[in-house]
N, C-alpha and C positions, 0 to 999 in steps of 0.2 A: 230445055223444056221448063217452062213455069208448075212449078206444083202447086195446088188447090190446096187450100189451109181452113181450119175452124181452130178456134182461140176459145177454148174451156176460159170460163170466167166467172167471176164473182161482181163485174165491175169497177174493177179497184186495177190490181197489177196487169191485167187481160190487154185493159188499156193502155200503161205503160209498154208493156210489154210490145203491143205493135206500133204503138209512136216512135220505139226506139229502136228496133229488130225489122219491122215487114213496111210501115207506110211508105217509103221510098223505095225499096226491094226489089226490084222488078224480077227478081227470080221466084219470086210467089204472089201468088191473090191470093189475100184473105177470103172466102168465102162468106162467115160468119161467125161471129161471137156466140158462144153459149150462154144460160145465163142459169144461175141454180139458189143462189142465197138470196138476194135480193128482192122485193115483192118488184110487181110494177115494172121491170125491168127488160122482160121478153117482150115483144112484137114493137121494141124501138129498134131505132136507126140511129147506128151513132155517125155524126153526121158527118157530107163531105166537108164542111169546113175545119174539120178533125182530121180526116182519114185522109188528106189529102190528094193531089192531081189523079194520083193509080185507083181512084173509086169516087167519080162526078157524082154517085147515085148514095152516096154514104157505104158500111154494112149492118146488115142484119143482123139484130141481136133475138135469139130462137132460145127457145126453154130446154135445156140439158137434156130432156127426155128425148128429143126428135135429133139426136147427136146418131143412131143407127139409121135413120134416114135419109140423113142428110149426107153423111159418108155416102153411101149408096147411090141418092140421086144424083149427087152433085161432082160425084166420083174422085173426092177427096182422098189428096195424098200422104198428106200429115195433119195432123191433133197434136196442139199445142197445151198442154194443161199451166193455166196462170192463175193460180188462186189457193187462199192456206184453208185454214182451219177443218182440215180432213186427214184422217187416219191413213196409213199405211196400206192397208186391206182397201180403203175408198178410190186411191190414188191406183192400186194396181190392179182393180174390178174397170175406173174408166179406160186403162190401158187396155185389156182384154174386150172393152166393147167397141175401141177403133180398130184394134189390132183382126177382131173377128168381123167386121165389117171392110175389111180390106184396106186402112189406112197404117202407116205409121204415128208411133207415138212417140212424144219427147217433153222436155220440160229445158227451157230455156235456163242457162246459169248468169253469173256475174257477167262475167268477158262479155256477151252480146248484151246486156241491159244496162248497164250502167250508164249514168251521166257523164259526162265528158266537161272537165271543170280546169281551168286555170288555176284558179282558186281553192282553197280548201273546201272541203266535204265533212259536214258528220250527218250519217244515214242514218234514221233512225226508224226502227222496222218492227217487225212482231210476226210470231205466229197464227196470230188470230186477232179476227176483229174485236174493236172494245178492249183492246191490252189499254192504253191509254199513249198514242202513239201523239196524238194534238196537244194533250196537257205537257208531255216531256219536250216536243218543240218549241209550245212557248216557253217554257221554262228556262232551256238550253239558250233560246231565241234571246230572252231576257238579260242571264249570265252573259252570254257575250257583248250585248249591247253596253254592259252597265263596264265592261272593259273597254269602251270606246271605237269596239267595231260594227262595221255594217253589217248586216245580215239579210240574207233571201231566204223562204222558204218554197221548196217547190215541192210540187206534190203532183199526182195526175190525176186526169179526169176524174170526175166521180159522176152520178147518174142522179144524181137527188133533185134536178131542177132540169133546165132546158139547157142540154149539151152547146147547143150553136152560140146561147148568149153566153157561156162559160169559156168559151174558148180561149180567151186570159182573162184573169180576176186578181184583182188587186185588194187585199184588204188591209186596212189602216190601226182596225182595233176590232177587237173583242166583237163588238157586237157589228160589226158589218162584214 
């Protein structure tokens, strides 16, 4: 049986988070992303060119408040929570409003999110947005370069432009 999913989000790891775990999945459909920090960010669609073959129509990204309705209507079976900068007591109030809405709750770890790399990895992460997660990349970016190594930076989606033209982006320097 496929179970119905919403993917708590901030826009950032929500993303990753089903690029890497649910877009190919066929044991679950995303129903819809939530959306709570970000302004501007509810009544998009992040798009099929994103979300891949399992959703021609894109998903819905809905304002965090209608997360008890949406369980309900759409008779969801798991809540995905993907997103930091919340408190203890924040994280286990949205647990108690899937869990009383008749869904399961969870939070996705390492083992299912992770990159899959031949290559060497250094993750660099944060609890909260605004840590300075960009400036230590290039930085890192840099140091390794000026060792005479290649380097990639990947990163996921983000919501600040138009998803479908982002769908890879290449930047060269600083200001593009």
């Amino acid at each position: 049986m496929v179970k119905k999913v919403v993917i708590m989000g901030a826009a950032g790891r929500d993303f990753h988070n089903f690029n890497v775990f649910f877009r190919d999945n066929e044991d679950y459909r995303v129903v819809a992303f939530t959306a709570a920090q970000l302004p501007d960010i509810a009544g998009r669609i992040y798009p099929p060119e994103l979300a891949g073959r399992l959703y021609p129509e894109g998903i819905p990204i809905v304002p965090e408040e209608d997360l008890p309705r949406l369980i309900r209507e759409q008779r969801v079976d798991l809540v995905v929570f993907s997103y930091s900068d919340v408190s203890h007591q924040y994280l286990m109030e949205r647990a108690a409003v899937a869990q009383a809405n008749g869904a399961d709750f969870m939070l996705l770890g390492p083992k299912s999110t992770m990159l899959e790399s031949e290559k060497p990895i250094i993750a660099v992460t944060a609890v909260r947005t605004g840590a300075g997660k960009s400036p230590t990349s290039r930085r890192i970016s840099k140091i390794l370069k000026q060792r005479g190594l290649k380097v990639a930076v990947v990163r996921h989606p983000m919501p600040y432009g138009d998803l479908k033209k982002q769908v890879v982006q290449k930047f060269t320097s600083l200001g593009t």
